[in-house]
Backbone as numpy.savetxt, mean C-alpha at the origin, in Angstrom:
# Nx Ny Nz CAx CAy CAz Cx Cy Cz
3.27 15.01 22.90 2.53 13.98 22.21 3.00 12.61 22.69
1.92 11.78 22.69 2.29 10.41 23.34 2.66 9.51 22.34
3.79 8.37 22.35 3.73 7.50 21.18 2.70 7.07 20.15
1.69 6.93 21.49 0.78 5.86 20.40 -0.15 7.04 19.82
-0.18 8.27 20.45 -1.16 9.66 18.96 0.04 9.95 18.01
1.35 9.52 17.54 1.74 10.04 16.70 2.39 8.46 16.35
2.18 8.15 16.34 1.82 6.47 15.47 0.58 6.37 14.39
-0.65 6.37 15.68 -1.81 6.84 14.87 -2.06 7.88 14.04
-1.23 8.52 14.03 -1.64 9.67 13.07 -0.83 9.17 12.20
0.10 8.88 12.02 1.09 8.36 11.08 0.26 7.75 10.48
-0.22 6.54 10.84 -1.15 5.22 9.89 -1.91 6.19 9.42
-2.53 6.86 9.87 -3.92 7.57 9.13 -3.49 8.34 8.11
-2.53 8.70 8.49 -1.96 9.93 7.26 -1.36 9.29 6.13
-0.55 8.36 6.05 -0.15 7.02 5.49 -1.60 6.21 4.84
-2.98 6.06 5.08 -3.51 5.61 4.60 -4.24 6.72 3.84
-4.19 7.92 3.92 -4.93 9.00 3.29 -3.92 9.15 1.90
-2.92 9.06 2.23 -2.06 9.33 1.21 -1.84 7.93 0.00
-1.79 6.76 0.59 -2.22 5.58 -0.05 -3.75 5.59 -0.90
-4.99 5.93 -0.19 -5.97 5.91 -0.65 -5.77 6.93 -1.36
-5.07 8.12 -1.87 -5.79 9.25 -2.90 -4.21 8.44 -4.05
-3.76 7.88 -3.43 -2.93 7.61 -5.17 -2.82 5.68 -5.46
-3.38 5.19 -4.59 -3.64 3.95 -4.64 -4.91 3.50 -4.16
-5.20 2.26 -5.15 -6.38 1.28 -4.60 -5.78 0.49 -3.44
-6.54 -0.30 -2.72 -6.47 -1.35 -1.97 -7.18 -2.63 -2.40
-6.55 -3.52 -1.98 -7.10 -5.06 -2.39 -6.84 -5.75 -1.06
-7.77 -7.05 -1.49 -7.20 -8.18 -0.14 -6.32 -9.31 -0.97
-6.62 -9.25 -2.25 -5.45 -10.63 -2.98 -5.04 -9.89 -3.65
-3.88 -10.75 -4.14 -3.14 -10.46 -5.19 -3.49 -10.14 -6.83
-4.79 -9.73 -7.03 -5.20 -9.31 -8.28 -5.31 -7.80 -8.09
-5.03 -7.36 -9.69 -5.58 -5.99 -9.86 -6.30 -5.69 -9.83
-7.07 -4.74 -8.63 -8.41 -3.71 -8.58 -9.26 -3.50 -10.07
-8.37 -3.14 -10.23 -8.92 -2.39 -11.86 -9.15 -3.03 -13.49
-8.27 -4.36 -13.40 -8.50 -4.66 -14.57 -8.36 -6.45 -14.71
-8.26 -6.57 -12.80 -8.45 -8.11 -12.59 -7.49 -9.13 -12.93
-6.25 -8.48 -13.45 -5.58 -9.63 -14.02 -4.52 -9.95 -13.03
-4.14 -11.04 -13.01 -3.24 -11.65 -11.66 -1.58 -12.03 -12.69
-1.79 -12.12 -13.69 -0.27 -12.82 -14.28 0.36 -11.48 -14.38
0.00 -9.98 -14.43 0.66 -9.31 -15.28 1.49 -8.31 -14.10
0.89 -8.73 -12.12 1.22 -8.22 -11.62 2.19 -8.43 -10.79
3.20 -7.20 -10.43 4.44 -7.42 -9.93 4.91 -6.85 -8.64
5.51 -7.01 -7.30 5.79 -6.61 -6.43 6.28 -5.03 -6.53
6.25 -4.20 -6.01 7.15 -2.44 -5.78 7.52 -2.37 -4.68
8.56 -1.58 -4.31 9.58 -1.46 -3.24 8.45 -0.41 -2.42
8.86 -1.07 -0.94 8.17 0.44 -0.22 9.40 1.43 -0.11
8.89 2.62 -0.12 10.10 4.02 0.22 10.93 3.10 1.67
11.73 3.76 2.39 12.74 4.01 3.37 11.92 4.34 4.53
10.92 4.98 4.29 10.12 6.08 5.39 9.11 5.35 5.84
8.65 4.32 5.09 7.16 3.73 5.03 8.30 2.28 5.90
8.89 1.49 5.23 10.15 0.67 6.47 10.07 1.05 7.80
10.63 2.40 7.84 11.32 2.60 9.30 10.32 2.66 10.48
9.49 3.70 9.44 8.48 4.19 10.52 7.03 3.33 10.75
6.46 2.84 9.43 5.24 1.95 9.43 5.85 0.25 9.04
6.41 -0.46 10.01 7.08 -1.33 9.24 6.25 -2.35 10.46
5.27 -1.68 11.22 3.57 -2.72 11.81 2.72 -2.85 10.99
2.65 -1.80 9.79 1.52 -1.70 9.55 1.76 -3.51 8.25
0.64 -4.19 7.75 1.07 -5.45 6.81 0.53 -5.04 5.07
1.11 -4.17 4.60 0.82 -3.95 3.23 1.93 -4.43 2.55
1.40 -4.51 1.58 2.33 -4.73 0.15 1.79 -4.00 -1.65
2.93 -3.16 -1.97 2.73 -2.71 -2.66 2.85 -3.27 -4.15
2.02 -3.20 -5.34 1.89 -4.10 -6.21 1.48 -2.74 -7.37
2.59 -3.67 -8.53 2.20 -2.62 -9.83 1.37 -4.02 -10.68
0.19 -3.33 -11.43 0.23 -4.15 -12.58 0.55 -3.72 -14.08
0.79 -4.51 -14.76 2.19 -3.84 -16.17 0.42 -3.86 -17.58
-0.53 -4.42 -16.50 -1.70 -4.33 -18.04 -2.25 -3.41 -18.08
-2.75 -2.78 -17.15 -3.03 -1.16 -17.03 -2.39 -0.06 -16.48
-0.76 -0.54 -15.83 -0.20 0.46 -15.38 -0.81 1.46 -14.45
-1.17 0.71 -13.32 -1.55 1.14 -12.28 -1.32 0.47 -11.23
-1.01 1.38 -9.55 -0.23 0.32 -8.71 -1.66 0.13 -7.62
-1.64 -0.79 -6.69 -2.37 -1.19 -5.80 -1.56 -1.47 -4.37
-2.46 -1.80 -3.01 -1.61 -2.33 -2.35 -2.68 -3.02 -1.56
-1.49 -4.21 -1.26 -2.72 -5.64 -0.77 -2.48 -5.48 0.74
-3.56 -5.46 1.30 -3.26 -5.66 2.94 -3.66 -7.03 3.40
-2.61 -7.40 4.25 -2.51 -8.65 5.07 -1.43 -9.57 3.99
């Protein structure tokens, strides 16, 4: 396997797994219930660092509906 097919598969698999337990956004508001004061930064894992640390997400909880999101760019 060449770097860049098991990179790409990485992102893809990484975004399959993001999309079935997270929304995506482009700002900093919650998907789901819109509110911007109530939301707070989350740590990425170790794995998502080492290995996807090209890809530009950020992971975000909000505390009003208790549900997490992640903002790209």
């Amino acid at each position: 396997m060449t770097p860049y097919l098991v990179s790409s598969l990485l992102v893809s698999s990484f975004l399959m797994i993001g999309m079935s337990v997270r929304q995506f956004s482009l700002a900093r508001r919650c998907p789901s219930c819109k509110q911007t004061h109530t939301v707070e930064r989350s740590r990425r894992p170790v794995w998502v660092k080492s290995l996807l640390f090209f890809v530009p997400t950020r992971g975000y909880h909000c505390y009003a509906c208790n549900k997490g999101f992640v903002k790209i760019g």
